[in-house]
mmCIF file of the C-alpha atoms, coordinates in Angstrom:
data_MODEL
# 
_entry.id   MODEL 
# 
loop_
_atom_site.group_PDB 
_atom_site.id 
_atom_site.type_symbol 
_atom_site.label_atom_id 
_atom_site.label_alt_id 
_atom_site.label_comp_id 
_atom_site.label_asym_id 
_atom_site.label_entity_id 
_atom_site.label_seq_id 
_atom_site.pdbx_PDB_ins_code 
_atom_site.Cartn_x 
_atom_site.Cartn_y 
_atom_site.Cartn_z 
_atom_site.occupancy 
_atom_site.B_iso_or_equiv 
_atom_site.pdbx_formal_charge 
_atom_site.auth_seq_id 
_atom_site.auth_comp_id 
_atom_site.auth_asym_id 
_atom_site.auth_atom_id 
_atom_site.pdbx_PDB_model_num 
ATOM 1   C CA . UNK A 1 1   ? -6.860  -13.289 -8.233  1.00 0.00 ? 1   UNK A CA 1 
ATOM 2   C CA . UNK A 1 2   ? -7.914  -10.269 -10.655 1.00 0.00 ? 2   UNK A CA 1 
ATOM 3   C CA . UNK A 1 3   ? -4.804  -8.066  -11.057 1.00 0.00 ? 3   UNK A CA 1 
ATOM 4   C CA . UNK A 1 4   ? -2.413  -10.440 -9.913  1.00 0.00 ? 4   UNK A CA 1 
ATOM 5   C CA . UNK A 1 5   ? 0.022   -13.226 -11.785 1.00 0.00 ? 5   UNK A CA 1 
ATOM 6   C CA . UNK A 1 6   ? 1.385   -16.520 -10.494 1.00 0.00 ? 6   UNK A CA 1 
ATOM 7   C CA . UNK A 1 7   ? 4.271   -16.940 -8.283  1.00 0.00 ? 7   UNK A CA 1 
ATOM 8   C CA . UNK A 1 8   ? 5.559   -20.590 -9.836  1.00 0.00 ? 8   UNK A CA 1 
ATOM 9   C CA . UNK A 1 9   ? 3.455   -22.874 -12.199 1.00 0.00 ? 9   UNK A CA 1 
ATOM 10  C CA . UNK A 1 10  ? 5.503   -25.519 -9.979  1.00 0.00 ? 10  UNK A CA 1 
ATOM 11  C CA . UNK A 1 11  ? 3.746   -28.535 -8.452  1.00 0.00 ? 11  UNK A CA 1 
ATOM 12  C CA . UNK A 1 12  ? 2.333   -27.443 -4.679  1.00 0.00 ? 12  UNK A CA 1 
ATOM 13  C CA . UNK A 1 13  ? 4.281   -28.741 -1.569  1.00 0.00 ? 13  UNK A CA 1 
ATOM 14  C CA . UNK A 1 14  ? 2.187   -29.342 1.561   1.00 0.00 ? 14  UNK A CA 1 
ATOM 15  C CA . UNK A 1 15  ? 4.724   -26.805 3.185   1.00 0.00 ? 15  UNK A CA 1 
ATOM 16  C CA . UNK A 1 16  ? 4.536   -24.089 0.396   1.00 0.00 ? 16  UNK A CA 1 
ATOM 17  C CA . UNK A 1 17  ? 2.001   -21.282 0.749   1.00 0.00 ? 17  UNK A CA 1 
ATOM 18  C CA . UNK A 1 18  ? 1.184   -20.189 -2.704  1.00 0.00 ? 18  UNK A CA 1 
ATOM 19  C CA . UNK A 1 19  ? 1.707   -16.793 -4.111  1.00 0.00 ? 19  UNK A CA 1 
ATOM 20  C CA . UNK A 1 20  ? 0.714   -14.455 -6.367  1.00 0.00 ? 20  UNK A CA 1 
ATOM 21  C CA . UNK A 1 21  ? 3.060   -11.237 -7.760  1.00 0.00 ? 21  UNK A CA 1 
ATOM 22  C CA . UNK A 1 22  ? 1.692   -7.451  -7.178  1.00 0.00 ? 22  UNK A CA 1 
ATOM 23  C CA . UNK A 1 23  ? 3.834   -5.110  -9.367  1.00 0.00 ? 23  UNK A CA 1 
ATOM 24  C CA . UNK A 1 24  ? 4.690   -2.386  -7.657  1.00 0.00 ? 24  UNK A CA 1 
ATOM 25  C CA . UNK A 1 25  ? 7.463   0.568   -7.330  1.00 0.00 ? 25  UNK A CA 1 
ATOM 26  C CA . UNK A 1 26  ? 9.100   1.466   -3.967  1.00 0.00 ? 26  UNK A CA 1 
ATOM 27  C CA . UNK A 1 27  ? 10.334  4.936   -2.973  1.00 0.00 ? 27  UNK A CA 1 
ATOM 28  C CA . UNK A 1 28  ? 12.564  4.988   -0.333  1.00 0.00 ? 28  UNK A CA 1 
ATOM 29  C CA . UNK A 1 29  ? 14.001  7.253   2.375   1.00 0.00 ? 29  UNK A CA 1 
ATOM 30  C CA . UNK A 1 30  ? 17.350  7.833   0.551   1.00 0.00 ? 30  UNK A CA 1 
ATOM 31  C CA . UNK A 1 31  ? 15.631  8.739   -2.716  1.00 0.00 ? 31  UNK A CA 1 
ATOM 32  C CA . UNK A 1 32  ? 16.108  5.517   -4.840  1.00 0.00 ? 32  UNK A CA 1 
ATOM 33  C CA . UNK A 1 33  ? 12.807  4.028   -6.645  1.00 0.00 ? 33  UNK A CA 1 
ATOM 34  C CA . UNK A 1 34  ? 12.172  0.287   -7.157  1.00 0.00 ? 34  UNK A CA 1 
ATOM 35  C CA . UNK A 1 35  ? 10.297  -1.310  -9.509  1.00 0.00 ? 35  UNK A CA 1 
ATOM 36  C CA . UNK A 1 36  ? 9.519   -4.590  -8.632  1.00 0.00 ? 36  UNK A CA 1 
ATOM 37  C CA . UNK A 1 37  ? 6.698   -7.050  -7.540  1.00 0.00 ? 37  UNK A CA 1 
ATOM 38  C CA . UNK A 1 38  ? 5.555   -8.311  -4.224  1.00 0.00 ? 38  UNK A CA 1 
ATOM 39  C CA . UNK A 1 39  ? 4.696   -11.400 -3.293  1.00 0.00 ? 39  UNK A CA 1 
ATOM 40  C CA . UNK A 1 40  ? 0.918   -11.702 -2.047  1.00 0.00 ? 40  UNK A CA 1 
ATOM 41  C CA . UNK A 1 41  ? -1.122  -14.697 -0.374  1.00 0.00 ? 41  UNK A CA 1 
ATOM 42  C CA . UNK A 1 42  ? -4.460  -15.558 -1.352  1.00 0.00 ? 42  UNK A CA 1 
ATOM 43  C CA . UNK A 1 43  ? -6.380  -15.520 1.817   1.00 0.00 ? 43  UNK A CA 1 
ATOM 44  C CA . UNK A 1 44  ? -5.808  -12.220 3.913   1.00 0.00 ? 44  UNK A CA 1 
ATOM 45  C CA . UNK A 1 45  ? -5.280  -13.049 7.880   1.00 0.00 ? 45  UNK A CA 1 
ATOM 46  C CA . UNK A 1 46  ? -7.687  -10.050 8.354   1.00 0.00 ? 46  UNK A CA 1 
ATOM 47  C CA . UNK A 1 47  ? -10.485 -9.823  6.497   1.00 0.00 ? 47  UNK A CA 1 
ATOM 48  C CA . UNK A 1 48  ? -12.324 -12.296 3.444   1.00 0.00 ? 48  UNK A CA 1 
ATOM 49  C CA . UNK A 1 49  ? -10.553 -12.952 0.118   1.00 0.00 ? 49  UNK A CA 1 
ATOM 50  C CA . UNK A 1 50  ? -6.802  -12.045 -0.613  1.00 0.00 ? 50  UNK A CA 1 
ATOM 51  C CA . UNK A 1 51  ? -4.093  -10.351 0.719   1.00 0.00 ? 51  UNK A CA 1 
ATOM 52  C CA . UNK A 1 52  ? -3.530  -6.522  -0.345  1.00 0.00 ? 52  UNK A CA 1 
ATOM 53  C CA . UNK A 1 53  ? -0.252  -5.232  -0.591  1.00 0.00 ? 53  UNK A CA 1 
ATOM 54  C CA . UNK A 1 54  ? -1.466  -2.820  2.181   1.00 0.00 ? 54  UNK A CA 1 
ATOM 55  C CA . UNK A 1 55  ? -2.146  -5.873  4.151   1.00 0.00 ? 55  UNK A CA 1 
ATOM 56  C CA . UNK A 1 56  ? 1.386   -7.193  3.813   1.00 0.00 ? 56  UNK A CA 1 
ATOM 57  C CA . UNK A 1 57  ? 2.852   -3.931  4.813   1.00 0.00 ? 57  UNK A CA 1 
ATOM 58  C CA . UNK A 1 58  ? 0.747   -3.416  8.031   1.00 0.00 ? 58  UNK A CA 1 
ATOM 59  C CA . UNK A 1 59  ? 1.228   -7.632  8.929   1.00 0.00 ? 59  UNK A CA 1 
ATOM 60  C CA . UNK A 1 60  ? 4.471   -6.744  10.868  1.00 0.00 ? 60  UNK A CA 1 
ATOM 61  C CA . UNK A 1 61  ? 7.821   -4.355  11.219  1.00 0.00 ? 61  UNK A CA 1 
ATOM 62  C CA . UNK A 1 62  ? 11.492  -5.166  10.157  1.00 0.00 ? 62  UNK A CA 1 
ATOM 63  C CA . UNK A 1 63  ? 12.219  -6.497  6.415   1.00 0.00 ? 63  UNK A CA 1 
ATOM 64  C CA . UNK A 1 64  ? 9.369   -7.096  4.060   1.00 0.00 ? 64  UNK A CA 1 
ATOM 65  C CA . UNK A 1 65  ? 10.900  -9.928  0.618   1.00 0.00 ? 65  UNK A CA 1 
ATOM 66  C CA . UNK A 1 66  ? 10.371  -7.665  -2.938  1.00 0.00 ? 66  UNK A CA 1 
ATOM 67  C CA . UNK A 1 67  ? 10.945  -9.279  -6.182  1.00 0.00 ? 67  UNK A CA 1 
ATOM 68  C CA . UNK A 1 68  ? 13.312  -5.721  -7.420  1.00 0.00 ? 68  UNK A CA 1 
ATOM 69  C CA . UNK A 1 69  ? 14.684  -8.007  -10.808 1.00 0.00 ? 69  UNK A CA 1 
ATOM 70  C CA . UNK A 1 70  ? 13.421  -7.734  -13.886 1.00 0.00 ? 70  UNK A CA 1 
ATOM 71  C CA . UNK A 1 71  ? 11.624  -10.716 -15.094 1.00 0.00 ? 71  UNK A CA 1 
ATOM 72  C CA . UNK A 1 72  ? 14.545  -12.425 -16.520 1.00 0.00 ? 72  UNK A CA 1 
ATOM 73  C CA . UNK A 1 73  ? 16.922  -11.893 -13.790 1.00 0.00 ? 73  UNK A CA 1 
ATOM 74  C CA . UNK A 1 74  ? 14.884  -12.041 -10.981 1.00 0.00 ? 74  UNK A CA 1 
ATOM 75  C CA . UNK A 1 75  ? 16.267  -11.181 -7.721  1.00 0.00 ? 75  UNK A CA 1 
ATOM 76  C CA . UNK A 1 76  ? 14.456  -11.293 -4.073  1.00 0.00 ? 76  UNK A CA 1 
ATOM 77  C CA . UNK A 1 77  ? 15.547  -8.323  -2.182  1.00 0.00 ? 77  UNK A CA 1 
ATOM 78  C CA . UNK A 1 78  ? 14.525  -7.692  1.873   1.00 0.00 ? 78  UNK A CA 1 
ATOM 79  C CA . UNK A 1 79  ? 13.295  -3.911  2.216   1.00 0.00 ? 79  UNK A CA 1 
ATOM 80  C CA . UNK A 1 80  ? 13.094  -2.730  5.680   1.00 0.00 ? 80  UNK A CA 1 
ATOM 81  C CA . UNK A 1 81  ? 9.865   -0.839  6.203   1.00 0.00 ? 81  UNK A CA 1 
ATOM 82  C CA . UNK A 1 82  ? 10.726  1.891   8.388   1.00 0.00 ? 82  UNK A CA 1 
ATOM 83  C CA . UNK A 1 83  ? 12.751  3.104   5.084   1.00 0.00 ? 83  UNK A CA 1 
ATOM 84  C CA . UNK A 1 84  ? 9.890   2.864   3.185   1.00 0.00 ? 84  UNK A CA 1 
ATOM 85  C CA . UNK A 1 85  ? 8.294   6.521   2.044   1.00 0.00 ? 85  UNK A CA 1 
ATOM 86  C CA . UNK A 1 86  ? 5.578   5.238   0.076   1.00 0.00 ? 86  UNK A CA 1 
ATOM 87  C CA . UNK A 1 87  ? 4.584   2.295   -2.778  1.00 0.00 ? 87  UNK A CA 1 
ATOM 88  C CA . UNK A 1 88  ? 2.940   3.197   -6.185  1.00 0.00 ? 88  UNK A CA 1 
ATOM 89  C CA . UNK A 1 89  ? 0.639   -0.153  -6.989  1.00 0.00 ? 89  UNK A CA 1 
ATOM 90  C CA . UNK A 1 90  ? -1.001  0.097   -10.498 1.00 0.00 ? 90  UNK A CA 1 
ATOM 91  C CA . UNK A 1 91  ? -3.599  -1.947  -9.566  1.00 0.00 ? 91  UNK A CA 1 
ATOM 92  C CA . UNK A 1 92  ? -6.548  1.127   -8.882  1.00 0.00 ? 92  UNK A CA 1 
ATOM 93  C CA . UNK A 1 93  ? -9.063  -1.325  -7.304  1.00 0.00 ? 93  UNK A CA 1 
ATOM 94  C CA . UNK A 1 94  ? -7.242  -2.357  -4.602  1.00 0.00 ? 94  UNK A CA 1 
ATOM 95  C CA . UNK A 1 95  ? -8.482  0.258   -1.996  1.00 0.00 ? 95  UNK A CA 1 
ATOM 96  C CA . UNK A 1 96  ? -11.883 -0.373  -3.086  1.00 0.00 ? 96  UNK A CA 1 
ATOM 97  C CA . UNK A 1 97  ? -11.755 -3.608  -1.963  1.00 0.00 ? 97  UNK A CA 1 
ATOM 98  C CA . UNK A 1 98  ? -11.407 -2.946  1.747   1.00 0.00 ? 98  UNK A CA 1 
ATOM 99  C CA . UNK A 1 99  ? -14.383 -4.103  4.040   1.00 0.00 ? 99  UNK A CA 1 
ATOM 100 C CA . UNK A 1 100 ? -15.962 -0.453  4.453   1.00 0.00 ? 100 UNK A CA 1 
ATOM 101 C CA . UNK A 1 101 ? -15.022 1.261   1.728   1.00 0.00 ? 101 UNK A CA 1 
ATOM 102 C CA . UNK A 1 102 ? -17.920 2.736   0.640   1.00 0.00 ? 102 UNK A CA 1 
ATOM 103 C CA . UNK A 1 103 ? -18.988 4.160   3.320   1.00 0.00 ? 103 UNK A CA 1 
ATOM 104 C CA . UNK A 1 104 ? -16.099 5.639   4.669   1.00 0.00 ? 104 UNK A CA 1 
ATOM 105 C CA . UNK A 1 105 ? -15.332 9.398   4.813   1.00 0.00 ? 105 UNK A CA 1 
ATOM 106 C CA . UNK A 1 106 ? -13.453 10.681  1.722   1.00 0.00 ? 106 UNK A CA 1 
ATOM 107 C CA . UNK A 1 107 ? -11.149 13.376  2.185   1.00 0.00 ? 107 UNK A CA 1 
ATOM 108 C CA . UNK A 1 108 ? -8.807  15.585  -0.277  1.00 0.00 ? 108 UNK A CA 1 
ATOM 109 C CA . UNK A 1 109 ? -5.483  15.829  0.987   1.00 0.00 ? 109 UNK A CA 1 
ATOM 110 C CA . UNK A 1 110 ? -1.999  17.580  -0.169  1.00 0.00 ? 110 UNK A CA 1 
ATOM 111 C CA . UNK A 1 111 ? 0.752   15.641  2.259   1.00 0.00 ? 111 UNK A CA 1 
ATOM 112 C CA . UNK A 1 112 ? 4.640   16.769  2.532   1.00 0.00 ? 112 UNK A CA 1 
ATOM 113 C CA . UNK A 1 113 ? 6.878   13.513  2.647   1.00 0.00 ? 113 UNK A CA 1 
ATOM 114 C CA . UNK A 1 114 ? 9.743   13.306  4.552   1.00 0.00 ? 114 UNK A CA 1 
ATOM 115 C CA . UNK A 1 115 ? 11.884  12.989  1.267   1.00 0.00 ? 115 UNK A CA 1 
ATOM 116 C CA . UNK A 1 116 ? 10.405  16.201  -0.202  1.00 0.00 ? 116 UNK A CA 1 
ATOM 117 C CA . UNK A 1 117 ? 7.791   14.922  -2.356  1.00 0.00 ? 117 UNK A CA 1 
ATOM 118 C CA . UNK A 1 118 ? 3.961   16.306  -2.342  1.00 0.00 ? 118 UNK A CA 1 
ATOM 119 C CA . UNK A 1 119 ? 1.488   13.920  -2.763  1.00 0.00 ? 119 UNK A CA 1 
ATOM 120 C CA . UNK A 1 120 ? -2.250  14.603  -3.827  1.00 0.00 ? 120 UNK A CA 1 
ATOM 121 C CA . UNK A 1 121 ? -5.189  12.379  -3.258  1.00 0.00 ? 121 UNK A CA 1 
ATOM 122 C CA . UNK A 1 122 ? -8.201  10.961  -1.379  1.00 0.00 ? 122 UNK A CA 1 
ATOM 123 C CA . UNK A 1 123 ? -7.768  9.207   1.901   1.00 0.00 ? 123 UNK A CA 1 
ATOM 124 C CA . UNK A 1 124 ? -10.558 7.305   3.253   1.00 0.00 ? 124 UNK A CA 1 
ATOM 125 C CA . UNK A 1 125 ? -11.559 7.945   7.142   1.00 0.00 ? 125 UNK A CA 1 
ATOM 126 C CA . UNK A 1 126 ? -12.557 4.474   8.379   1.00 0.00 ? 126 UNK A CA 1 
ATOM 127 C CA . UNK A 1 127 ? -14.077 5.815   11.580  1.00 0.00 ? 127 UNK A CA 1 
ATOM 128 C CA . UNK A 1 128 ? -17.833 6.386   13.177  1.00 0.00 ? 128 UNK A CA 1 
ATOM 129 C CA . UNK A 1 129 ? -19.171 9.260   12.623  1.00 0.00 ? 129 UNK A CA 1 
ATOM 130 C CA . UNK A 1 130 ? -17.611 12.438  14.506  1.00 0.00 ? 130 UNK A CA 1 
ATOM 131 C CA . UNK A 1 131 ? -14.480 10.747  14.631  1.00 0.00 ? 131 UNK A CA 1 
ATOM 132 C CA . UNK A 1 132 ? -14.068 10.895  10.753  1.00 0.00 ? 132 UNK A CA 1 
ATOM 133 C CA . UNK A 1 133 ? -11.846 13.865  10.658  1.00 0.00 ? 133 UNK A CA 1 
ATOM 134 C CA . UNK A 1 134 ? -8.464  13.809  8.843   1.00 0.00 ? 134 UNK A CA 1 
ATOM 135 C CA . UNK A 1 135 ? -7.193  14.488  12.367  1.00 0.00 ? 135 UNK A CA 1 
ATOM 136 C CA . UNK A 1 136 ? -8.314  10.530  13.242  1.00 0.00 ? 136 UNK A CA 1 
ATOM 137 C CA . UNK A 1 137 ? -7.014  9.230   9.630   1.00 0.00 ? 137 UNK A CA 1 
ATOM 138 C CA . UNK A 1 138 ? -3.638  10.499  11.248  1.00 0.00 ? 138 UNK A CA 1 
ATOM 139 C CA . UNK A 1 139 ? -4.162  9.022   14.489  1.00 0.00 ? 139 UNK A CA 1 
ATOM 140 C CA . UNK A 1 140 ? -5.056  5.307   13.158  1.00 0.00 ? 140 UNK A CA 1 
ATOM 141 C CA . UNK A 1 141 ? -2.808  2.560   13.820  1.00 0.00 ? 141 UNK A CA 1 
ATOM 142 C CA . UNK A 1 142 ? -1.951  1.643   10.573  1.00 0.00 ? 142 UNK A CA 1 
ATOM 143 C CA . UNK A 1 143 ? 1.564   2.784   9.490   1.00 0.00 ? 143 UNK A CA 1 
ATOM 144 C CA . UNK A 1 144 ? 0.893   2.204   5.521   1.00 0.00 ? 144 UNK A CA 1 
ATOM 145 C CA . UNK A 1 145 ? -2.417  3.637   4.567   1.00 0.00 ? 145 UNK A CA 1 
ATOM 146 C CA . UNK A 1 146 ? -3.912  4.364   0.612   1.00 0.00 ? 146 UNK A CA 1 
ATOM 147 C CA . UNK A 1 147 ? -3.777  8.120   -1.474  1.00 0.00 ? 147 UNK A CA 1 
ATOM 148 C CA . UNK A 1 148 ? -5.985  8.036   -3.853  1.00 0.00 ? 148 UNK A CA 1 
ATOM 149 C CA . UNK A 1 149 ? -4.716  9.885   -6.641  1.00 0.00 ? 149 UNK A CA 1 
ATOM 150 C CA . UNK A 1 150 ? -5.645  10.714  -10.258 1.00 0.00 ? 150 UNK A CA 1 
ATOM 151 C CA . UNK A 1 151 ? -3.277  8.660   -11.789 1.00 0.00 ? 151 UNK A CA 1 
ATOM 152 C CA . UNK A 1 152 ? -2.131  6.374   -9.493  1.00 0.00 ? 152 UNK A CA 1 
ATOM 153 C CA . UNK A 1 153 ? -2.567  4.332   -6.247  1.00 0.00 ? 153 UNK A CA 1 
ATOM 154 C CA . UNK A 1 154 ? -0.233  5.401   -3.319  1.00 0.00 ? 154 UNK A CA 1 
ATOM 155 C CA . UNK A 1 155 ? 0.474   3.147   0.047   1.00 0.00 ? 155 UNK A CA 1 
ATOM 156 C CA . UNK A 1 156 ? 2.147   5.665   1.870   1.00 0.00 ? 156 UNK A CA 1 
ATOM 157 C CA . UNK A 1 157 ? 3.927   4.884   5.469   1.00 0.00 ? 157 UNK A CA 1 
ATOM 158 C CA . UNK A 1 158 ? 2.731   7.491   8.133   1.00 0.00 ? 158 UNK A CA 1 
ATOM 159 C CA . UNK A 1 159 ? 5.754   8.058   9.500   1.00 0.00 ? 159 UNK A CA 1 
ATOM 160 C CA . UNK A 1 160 ? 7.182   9.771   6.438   1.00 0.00 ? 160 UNK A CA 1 
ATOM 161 C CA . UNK A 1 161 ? 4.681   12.142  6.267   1.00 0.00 ? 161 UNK A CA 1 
ATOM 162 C CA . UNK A 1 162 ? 6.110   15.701  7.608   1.00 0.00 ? 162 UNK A CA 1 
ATOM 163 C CA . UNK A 1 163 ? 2.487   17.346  6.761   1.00 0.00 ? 163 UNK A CA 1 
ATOM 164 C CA . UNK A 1 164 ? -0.974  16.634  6.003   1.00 0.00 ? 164 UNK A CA 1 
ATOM 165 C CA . UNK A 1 165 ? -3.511  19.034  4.989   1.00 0.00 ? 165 UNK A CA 1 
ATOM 166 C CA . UNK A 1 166 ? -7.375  19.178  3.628   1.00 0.00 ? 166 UNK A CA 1 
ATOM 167 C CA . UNK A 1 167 ? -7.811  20.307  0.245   1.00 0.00 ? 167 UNK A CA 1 
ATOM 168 C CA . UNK A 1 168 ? -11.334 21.937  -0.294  1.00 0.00 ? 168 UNK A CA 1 
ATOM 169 C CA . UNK A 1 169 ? -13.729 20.464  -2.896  1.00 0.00 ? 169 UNK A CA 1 
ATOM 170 C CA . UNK A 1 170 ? -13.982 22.270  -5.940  1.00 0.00 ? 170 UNK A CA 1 
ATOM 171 C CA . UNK A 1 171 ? -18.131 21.708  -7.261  1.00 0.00 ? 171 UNK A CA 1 
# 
């Protein structure tokens, strides 16, 4: 998978489901960053091709396994998601390569988090038309959704976001 590094070069087990590493770095609700990997299948249960690390994050609630060790010393760590603020993924084409992505809405957004941070970005309304406001982004049922931003890739969690506003386009 482009982006992504083996799990284990170790011979295959009928009963192991192979992996792939996603680097990433967690922010959580009591202010502590992680910088880490997750560990990503290569067949998505929702749509064709692999799993995203958004996909993992929306798959279910409680504990999520991250990799938070550096490579030497590596160390699998359970993360519970409601704790979660948001994830910084380097990897830039990952939103792009959700079913609809083109032709969703883009909006500019500023959003509050509930640990104080301001985010800036693009968030993509995946929604017919006259139901693509940011008012409906906010409404989806995804918790973990994807800011665009200059320099980076956010998954942010919903939940933690205290406010969520439009930005205007600049031409």
């Amino acid at each position: 998978m482009p982006g992504y590094s083996s799990a284990s070069s170790e011979p295959l087990s009928e009963f192991r489901v192979e992996k792939s590493r996603a680097t990433a770095t967690l922010t959580l609700l009591n202010g502590t960053t992680v910088h880490g990997c997750f560990f990503i299948s290569g067949n998505s249960r929702t749509h064709p091709g692999p799993e995203s690390v958004r996909d993992l994050l929306n798959s279910e609630s409680g504990f999520f396994p991250f990799d938070a060790g550096p490579s030497a010393d590596s160390t699998t760590v359970l993360y519970n998601r409601d704790h979660l603020v948001f994830v910084e993924i380097p990897d830039k084409d990952e939103p792009a390569r959700d079913p609809g992505y083109d032709v969703a809405v883009e909006k500019l957004v500023t959003m509050l988090m509930s640990n104080g941070m301001r985010l800036r970005g693009a968030v993509r309304v995946f929604r017919p038309h006259g139901s693509d406001r940011l008012s409906d982004f906010a409404r989806a049922h995804e918790a973990f959704r994807y800011v665009e931003a200059e320099n980076a890739t956010y998954i942010i969690n919903v939940h933690h976001v205290v406010e969520l506003a439009e930005e205007p386009r600049v031409l």
